[in-house]
Legacy VTK file of the C-alpha trace (Angstrom):
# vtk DataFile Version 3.0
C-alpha trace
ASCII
DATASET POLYDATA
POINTS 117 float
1.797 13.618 -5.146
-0.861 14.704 -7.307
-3.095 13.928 -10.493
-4.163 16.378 -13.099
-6.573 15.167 -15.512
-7.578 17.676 -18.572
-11.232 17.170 -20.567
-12.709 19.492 -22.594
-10.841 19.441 -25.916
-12.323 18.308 -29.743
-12.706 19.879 -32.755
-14.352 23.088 -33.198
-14.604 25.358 -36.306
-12.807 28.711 -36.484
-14.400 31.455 -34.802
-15.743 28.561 -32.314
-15.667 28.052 -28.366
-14.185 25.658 -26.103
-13.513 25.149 -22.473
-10.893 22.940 -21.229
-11.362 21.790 -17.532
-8.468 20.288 -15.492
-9.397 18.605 -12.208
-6.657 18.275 -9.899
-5.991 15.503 -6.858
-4.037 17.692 -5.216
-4.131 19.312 -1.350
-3.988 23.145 -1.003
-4.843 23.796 -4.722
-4.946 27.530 -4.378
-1.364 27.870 -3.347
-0.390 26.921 -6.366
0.483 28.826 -9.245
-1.664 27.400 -12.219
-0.759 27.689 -16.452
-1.688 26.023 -19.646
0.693 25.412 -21.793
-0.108 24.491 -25.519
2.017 22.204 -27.878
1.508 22.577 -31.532
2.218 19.869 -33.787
5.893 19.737 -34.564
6.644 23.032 -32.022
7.269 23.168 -28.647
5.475 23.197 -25.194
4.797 26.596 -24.507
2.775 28.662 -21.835
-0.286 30.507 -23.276
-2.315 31.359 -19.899
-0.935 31.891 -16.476
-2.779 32.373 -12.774
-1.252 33.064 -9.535
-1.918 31.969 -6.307
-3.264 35.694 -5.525
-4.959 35.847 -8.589
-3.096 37.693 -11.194
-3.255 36.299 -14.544
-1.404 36.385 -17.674
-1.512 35.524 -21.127
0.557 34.823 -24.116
0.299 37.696 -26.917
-1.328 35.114 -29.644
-4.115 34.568 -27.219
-4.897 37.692 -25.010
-8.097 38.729 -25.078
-9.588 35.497 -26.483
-8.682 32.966 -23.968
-9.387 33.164 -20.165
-7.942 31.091 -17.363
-9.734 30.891 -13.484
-10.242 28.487 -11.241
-13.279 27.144 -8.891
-11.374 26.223 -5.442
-14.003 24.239 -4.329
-14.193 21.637 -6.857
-10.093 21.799 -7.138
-10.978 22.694 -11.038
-8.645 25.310 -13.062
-10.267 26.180 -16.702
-9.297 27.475 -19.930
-12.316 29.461 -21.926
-11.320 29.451 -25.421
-13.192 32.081 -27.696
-12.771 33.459 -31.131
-10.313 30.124 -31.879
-7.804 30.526 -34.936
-6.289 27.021 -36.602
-3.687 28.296 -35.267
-4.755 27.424 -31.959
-5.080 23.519 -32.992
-2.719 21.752 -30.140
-2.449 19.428 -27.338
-2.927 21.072 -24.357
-1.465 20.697 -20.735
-2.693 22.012 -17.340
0.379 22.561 -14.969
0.342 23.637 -11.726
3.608 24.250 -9.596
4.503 25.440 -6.301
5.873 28.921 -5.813
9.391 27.492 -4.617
9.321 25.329 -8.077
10.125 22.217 -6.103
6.796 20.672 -6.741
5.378 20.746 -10.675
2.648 18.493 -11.620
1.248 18.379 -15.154
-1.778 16.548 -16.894
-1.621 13.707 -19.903
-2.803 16.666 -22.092
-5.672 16.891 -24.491
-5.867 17.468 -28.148
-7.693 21.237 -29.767
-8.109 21.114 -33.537
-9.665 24.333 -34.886
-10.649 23.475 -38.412
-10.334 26.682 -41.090
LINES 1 118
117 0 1 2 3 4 5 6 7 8 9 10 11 12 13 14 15 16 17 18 19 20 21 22 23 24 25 26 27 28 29 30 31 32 33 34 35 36 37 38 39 40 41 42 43 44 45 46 47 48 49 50 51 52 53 54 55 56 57 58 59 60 61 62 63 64 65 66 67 68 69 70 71 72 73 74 75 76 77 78 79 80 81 82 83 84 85 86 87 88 89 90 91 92 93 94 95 96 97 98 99 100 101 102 103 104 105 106 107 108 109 110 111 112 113 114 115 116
């Protein structure tokens, strides 16, 4: 088993910067594959960052080049660096972190972005 728990998240104005941290309880962090996935209000969960257990990383098109997601293996932490953020943005967001076979997937409570115009 494992707990994720996400801090980080507030209110920011447009063009502001946030970074969401997600500590995990979890043994043998790095082999998992990591993500944040972003639900806006009255939409659906979906995945806007993406690392891999080799460290390849990928990123939805609304958010490439303004968000980054890494990882610090020693304090079993995966972030989210938020720059340039749209209202658009404004969501709860989820850390998620799964095993390569998919058999294990643990997420976080979530934690609430709101980009004012």
């Amino acid at each position: 088993q494992a707990s994720l728990v996400e801090s980080g998240g507030g209110l920011v104005q447009s063009g502001g910067s946030l970074r969401l941290s997600c500590a995990a309880s979890v043994r043998f962090f790095s082999s998992y594959q990591m993500a944040w996935h972003r639900q806006s209000p009255g939409g659906r969960r979906t995945e806007v960052a993406r690392l891999t257990s080799d460290d390849r990383t990928s990123y939805a098109d609304a958010v490439q080049g303004r968000f980054t997601i890494s990882r610090d293996s020693a304090k079993n932490t995966l972030y989210l660096q938020m720059d340039s953020l749209k209202p658009e943005d404004t969501g709860v967001y989820f850390c998620n972190l799964h095993s390569a076979s998919g058999r294990n997937s643990y997420w976080g409570e979530g934690i609430q972005v709101t980009v004012d115009p």
